[in-house]
C-alpha positions as CSV (number, residue, x, y, z in Angstrom):
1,X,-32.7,-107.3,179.3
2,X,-30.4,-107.3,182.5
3,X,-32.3,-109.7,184.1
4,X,-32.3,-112.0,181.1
5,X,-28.5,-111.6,180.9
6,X,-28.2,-113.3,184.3
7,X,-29.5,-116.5,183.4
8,X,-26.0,-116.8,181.2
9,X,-24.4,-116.5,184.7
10,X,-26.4,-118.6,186.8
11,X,-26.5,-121.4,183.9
12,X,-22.6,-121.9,184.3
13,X,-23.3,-122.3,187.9
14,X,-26.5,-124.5,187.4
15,X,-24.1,-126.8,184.7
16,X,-21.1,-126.6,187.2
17,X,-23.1,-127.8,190.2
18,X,-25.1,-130.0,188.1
19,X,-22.0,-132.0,187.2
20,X,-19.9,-132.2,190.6
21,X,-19.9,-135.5,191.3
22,X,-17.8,-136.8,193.9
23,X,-19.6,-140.3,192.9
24,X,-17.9,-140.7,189.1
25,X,-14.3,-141.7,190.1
26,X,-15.2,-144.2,192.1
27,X,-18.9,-145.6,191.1
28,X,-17.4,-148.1,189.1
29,X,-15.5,-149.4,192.7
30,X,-18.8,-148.8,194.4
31,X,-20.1,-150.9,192.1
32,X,-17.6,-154.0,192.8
33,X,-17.4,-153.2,196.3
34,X,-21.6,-154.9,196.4
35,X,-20.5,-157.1,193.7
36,X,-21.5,-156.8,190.5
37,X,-19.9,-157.6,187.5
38,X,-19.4,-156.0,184.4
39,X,-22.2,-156.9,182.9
40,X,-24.2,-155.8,185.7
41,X,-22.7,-153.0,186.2
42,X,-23.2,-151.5,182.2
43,X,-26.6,-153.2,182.5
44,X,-27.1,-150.2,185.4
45,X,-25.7,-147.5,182.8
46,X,-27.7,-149.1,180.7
47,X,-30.8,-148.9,182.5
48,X,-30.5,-145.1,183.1
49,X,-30.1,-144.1,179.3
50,X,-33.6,-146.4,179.0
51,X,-34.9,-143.7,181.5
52,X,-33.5,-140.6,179.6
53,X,-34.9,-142.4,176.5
54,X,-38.2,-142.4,177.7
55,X,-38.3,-139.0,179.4
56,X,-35.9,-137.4,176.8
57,X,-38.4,-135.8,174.3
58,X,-41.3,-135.4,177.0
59,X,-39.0,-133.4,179.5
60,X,-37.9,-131.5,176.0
61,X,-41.6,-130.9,175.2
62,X,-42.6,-130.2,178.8
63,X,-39.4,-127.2,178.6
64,X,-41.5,-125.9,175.1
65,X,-44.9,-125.6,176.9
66,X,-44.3,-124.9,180.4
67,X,-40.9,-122.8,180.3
68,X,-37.7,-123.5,180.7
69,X,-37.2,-122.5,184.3
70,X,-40.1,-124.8,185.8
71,X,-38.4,-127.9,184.1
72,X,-35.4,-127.1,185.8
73,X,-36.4,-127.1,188.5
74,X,-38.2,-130.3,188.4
75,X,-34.5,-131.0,187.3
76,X,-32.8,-129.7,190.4
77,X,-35.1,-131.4,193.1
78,X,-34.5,-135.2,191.3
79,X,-30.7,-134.9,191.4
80,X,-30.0,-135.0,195.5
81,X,-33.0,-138.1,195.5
82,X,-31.2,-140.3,193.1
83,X,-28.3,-139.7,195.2
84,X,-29.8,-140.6,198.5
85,X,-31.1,-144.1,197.3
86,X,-27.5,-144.5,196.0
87,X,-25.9,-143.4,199.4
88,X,-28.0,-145.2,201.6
89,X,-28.9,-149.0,199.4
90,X,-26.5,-151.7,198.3
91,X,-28.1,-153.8,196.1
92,X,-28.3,-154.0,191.7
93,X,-32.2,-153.2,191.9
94,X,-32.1,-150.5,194.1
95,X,-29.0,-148.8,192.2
96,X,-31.1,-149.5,189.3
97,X,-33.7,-146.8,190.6
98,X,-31.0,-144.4,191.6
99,X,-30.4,-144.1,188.3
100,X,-34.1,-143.7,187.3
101,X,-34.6,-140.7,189.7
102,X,-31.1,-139.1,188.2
103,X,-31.9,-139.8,184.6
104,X,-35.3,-137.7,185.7
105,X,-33.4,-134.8,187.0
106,X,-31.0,-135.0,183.8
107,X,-33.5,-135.7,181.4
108,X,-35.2,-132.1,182.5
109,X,-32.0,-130.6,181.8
110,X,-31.2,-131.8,178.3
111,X,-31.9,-129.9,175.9
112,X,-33.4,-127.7,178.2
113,X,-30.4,-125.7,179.1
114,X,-29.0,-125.2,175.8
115,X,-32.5,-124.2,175.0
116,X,-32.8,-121.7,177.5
117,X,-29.0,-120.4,176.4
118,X,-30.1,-119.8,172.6
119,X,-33.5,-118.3,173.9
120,X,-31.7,-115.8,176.1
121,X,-29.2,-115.2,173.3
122,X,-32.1,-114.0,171.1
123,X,-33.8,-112.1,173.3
124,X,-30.0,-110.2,173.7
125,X,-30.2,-110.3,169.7
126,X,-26.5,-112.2,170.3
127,X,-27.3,-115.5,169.0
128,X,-24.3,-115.3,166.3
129,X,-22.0,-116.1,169.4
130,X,-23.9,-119.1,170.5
131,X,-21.0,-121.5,170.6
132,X,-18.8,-118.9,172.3
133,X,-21.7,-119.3,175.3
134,X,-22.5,-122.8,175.0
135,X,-18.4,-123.5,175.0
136,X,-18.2,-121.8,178.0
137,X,-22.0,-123.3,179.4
138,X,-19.7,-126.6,178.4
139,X,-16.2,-125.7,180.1
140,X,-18.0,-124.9,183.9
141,X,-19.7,-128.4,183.1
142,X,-16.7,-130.0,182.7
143,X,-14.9,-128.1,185.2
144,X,-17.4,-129.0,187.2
145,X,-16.6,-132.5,186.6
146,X,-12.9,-132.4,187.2
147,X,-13.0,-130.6,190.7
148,X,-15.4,-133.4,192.4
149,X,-13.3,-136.4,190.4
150,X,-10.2,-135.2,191.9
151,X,-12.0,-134.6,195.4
152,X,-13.9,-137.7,194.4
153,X,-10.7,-140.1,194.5
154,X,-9.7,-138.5,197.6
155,X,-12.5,-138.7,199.5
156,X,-13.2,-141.9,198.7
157,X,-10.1,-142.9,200.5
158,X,-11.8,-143.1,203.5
159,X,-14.7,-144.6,202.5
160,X,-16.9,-145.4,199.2
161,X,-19.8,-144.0,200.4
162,X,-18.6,-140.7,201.8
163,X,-18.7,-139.3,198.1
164,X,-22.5,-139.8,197.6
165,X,-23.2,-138.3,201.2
166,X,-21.5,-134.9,200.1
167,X,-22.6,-134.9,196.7
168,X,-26.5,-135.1,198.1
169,X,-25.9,-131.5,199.9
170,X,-24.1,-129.9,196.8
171,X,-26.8,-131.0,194.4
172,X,-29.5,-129.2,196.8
173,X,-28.0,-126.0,195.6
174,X,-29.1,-126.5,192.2
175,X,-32.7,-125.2,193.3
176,X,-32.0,-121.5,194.4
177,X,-30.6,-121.0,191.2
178,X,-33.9,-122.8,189.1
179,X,-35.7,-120.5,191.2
180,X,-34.0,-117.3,190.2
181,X,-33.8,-117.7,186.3
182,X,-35.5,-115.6,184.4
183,X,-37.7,-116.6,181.4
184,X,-36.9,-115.4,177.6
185,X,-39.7,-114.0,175.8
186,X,-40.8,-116.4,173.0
187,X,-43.5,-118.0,171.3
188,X,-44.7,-121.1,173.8
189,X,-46.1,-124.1,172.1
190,X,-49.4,-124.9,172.1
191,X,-51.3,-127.9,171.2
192,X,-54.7,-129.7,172.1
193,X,-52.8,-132.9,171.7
194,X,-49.5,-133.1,173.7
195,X,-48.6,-136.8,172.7
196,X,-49.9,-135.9,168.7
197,X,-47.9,-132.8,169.0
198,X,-44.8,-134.4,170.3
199,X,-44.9,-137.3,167.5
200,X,-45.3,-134.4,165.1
201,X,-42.1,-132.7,166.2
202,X,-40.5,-135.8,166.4
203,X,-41.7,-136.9,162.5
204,X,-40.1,-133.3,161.8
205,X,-36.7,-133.7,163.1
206,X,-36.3,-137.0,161.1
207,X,-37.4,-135.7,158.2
208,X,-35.5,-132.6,157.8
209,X,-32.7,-133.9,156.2
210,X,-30.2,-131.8,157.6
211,X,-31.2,-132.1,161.2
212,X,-31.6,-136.2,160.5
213,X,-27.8,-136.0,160.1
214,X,-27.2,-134.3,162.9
215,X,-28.7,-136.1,165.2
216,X,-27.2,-139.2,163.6
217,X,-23.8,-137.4,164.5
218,X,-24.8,-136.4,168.1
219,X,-26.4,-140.5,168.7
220,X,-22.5,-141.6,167.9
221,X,-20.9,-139.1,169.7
222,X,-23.0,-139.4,172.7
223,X,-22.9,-142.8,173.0
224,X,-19.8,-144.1,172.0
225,X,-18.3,-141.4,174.3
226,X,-20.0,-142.4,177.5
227,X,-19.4,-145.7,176.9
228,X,-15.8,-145.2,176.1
229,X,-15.8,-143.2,179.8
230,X,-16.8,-145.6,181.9
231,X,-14.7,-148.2,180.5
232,X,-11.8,-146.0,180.4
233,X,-11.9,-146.8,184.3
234,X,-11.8,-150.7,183.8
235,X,-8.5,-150.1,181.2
236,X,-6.6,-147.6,184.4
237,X,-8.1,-151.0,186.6
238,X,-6.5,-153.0,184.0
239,X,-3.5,-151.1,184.2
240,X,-3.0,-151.8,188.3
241,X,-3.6,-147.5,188.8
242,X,-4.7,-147.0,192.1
243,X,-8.7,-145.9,192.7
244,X,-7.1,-142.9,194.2
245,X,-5.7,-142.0,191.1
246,X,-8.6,-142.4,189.4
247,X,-10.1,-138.3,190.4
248,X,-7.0,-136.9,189.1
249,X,-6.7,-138.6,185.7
250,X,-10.6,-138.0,185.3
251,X,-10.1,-134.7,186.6
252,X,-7.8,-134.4,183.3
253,X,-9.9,-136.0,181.2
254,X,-12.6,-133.5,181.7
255,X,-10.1,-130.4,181.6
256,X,-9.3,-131.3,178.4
257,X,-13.4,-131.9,177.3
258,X,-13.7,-128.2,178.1
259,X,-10.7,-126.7,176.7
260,X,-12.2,-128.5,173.5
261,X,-15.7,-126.8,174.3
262,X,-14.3,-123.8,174.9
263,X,-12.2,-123.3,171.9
264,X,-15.2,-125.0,169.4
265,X,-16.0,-121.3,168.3
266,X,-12.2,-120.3,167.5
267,X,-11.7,-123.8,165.7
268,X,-14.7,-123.8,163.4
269,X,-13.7,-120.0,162.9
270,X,-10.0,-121.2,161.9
271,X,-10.7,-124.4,160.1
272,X,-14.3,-123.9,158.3
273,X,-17.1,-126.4,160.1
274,X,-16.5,-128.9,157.1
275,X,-12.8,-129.9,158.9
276,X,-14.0,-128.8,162.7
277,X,-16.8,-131.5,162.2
278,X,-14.5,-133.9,160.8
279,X,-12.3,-133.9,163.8
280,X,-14.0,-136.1,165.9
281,X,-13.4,-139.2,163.5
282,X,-9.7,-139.8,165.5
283,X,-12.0,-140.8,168.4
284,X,-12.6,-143.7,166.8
285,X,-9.0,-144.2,165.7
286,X,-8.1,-143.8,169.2
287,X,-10.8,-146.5,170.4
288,X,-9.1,-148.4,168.6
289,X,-5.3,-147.9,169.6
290,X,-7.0,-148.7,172.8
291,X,-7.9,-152.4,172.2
292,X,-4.6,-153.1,170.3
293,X,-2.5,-151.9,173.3
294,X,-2.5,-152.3,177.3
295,X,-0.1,-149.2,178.2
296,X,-0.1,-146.2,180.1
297,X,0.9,-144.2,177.4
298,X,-2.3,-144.6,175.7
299,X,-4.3,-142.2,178.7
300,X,-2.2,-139.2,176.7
301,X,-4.6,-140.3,173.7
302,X,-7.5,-141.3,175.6
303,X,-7.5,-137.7,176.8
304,X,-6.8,-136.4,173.4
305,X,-10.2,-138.3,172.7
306,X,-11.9,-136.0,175.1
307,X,-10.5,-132.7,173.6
308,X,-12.2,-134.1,170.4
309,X,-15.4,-135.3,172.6
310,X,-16.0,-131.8,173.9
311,X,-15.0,-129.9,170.9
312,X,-18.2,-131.5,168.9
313,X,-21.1,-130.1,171.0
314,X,-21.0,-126.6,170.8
315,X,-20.7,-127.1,167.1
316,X,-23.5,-129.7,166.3
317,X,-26.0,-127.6,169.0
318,X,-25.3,-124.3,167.2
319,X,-25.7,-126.0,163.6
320,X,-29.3,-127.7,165.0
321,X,-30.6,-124.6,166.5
322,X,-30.1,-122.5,163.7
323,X,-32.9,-124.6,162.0
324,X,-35.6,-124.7,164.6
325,X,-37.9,-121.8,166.0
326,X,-38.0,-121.9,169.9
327,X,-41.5,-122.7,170.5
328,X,-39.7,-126.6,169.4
329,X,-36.3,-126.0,170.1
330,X,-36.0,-128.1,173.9
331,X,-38.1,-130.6,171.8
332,X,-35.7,-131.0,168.7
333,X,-33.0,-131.0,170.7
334,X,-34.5,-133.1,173.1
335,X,-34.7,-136.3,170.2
336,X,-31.1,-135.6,169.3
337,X,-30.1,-136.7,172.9
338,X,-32.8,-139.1,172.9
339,X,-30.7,-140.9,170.2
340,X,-27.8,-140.6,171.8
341,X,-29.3,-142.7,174.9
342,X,-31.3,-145.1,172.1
343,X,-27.5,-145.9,170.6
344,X,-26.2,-146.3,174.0
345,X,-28.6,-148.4,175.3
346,X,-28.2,-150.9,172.7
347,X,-24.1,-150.7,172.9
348,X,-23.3,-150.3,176.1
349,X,-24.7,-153.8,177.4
350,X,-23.2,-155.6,174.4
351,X,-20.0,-154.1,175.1
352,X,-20.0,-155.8,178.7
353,X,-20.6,-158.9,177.3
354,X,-17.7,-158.1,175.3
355,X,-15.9,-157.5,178.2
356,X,-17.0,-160.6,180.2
357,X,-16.9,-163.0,177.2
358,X,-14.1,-161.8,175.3
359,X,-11.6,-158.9,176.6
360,X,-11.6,-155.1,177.1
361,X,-9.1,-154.7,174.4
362,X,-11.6,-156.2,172.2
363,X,-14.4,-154.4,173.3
364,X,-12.6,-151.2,172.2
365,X,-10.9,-152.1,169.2
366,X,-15.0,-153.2,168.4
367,X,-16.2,-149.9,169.3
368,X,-13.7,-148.2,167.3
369,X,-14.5,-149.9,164.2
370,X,-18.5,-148.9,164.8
371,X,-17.9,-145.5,165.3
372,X,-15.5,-144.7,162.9
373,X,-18.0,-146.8,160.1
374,X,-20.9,-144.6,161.1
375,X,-19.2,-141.1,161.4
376,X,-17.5,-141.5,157.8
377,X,-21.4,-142.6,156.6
378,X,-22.7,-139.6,158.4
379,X,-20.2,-136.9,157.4
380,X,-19.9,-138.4,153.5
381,X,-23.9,-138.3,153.1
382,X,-24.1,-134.6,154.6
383,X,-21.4,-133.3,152.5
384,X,-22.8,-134.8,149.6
385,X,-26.2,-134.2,149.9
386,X,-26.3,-131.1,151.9
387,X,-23.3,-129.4,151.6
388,X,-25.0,-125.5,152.7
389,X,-25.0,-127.3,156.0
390,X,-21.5,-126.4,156.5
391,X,-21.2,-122.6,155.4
392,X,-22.1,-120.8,158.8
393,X,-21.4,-117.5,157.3
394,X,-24.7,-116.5,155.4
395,X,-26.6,-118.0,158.3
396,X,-24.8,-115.9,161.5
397,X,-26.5,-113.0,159.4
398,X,-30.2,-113.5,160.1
399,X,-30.6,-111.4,163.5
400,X,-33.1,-113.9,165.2
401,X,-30.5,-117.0,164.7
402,X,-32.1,-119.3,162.3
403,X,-32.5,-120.3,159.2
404,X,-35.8,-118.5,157.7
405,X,-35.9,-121.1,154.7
406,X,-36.2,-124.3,157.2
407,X,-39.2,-126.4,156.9
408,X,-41.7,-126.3,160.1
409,X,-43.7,-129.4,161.9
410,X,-47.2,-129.1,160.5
């Protein structure tokens, strides 16, 4: 039991190292700097979620049969490589398989960490506070985040590649940690058939009507959120803000994200998980606040939109878990991100053509529209026709964390 209990420890620093990137501020600079445009440059964004797509539910399945540990590691010695070909190459096709080794690395990690984090849970027979520890799993992610953006910005100053160097040493310390976790007892899959096994889990997930919408709600959130963060940097560019600037307003930005995270627990507890799911529909509002005005006093609402952004995770993870056993939970979890990165694919490159072709004001005010649309479909069609999803209450009871009446693959 001890041992287990460190993995909750050594995850926050896992997440926290995981996400230090000096690189974010200023890729988007980076980017221009070897000259690519916009359409190149969410074309390389793009490209990565492809990667994650395709690796998304194998790296999930791969956590299910192998453990959770060995995938992260596999995880942790990816991230300095993608790094490296970033640091040291300067063209759109070599950045292109940058982003292919880090979409590795991060593709072993999704799902696969929150995974691990419920497991763990269980075996501590504590899985009623699951969004307390994901919150927190979420706020040294983000805090993460926010130290190397301000760093990022500063560094930078000096010169654009001098983030990328650092970042490949601090990523490196990722793999003393994989090494040291400890493994949960649980049932492991097993199947003759990987790819037949993996299509089955994947047919169940889409079929379970409650877990369909759910993973409807974490494709929108996920995509239209990273979509919104990068082009958050072209509207400060827009706005004449200096590239040094740029680490401490992200640095903000991702604060905020894990206050949200961190506090998902207290507001579901406050509000009922009807409203605390709700929330997240002003993102959309705020999209689109974005693409009917070029001001500085919209980055108070665009970091509003990340309180809502972070707030949603904890609360969608703990809701999906509760209905999967863990000998499929990296799996299930795993084709919720995976269409995430299917949504984003298909956006993200359309809204750089909306960029190029039209304006960043109307690529917003476009996204907006498209996510409010789909979160109000989403949200309408669970409350109507599964309204239990909501009540929390009856579930929290059942000591092993999920829901004895859900349907299992077969």
């Amino acid at each position: 039991m001890p041992g287990v209990r460190t993995n909750l420890w050594k995850l926050y620093a896992y997440k926290f190292i995981s996400e230090f990137y000096l690189v974010v501020p200023v890729l988007i600079p980076y980017y221009v700097s070897h000259g690519l445009n916009s359409t190149q440059v969410f074309t390389i964004q793009a490209a990565y979620a492809l990667a994650v797509l395709l690796l998304e539910i194998p790296s999930g399945y791969l956590a299910d049969v192998i453990g959770r540990r060995p995938t992260l590691i596999i995880g942790a010695a990816f991230m300095p490589l993608g790094l490296a070909v970033y640091a040291f190459t300067g063209r759109f096709l070599t950045f292109v398989l940058a982003e292919f080794f880090l979409a590795v690395a991060n593709s072993m990690r999704s799902g696969c960490e929150s995974a691990l984090i419920y497991d763990t849970l269980l075996e501590l027979k504590e899985a009623e506070h699951y969004k307390k520890y994901e919150g927190r799993a979420i706020l040294f992610t983000r805090i993460g985040t926010a130290a190397s953006a301000v760093l990022g910005g500063i560094v930078a100053l000096a010169f654009l590649r001098l983030p990328f160097l650092i970042n490949i040493a601090t990523s490196m310390l990722m793999l003393p940690l994989a090494l040291s976790l400890v493994e949960p007892q649980r049932s492991k899959r097993l199947a003759s058939n990987p790819f037949l096994d993996i299509l089955k889990i994947a047919r169940f997930s889409l079929s379970h009507g409650e877990i369909r919408h759910l993973i409807f709600y974490a494709a929108l959130i996920g995509s239209a959120g990273i979509i919104a963060l990068w082009a958050a940097f072209l509207y400060y560019e827009s706005l004449g803000i200096s590239v040094g600037l740029f680490g401490l307003i992200f640095a903000t930005f991702q604060l905020s994200s894990a206050f949200g995270s961190s506090r998902a627990h207290a507001i579901e507890k406050a509000m009922g998980m009807r409203k605390a799911l709700s929330l997240p529909l002003f993102i959309g509002a705020i999209f689109v606040l974005a693409g009917l005005v070029r001001s500085p006093a919209i980055i108070p609402f665009i970091i509003l939109y990340s309180f809502l952004w972070g707030l949603s995770f904890p609360l969608f993870l703990d809701l999906i878990n509760r209905r999967i056993e863990s000998d499929i939970r990296a799996t299930v979890l795993s084709v919720a991100m995976m269409a995430g990165s299917l949504t984003y694919v298909v956006l993200a490159p359309l809204f750089g053509r909306l960029v190029d072709a039209g304006s960043l004001g109307k690529a917003f005010l476009v996204l907006g529209i498209f996510f409010l649309a789909g979160m109000s479909l989403v949200l309408i069609s669970l409350s109507r026709r599964y309204p239990g999803v909501f009540d929390t209450r009856s579930q929290s009871k059942n000591p092993a964390g999920e829901d004895p009446a859900a349907p299992k693959p077969s």
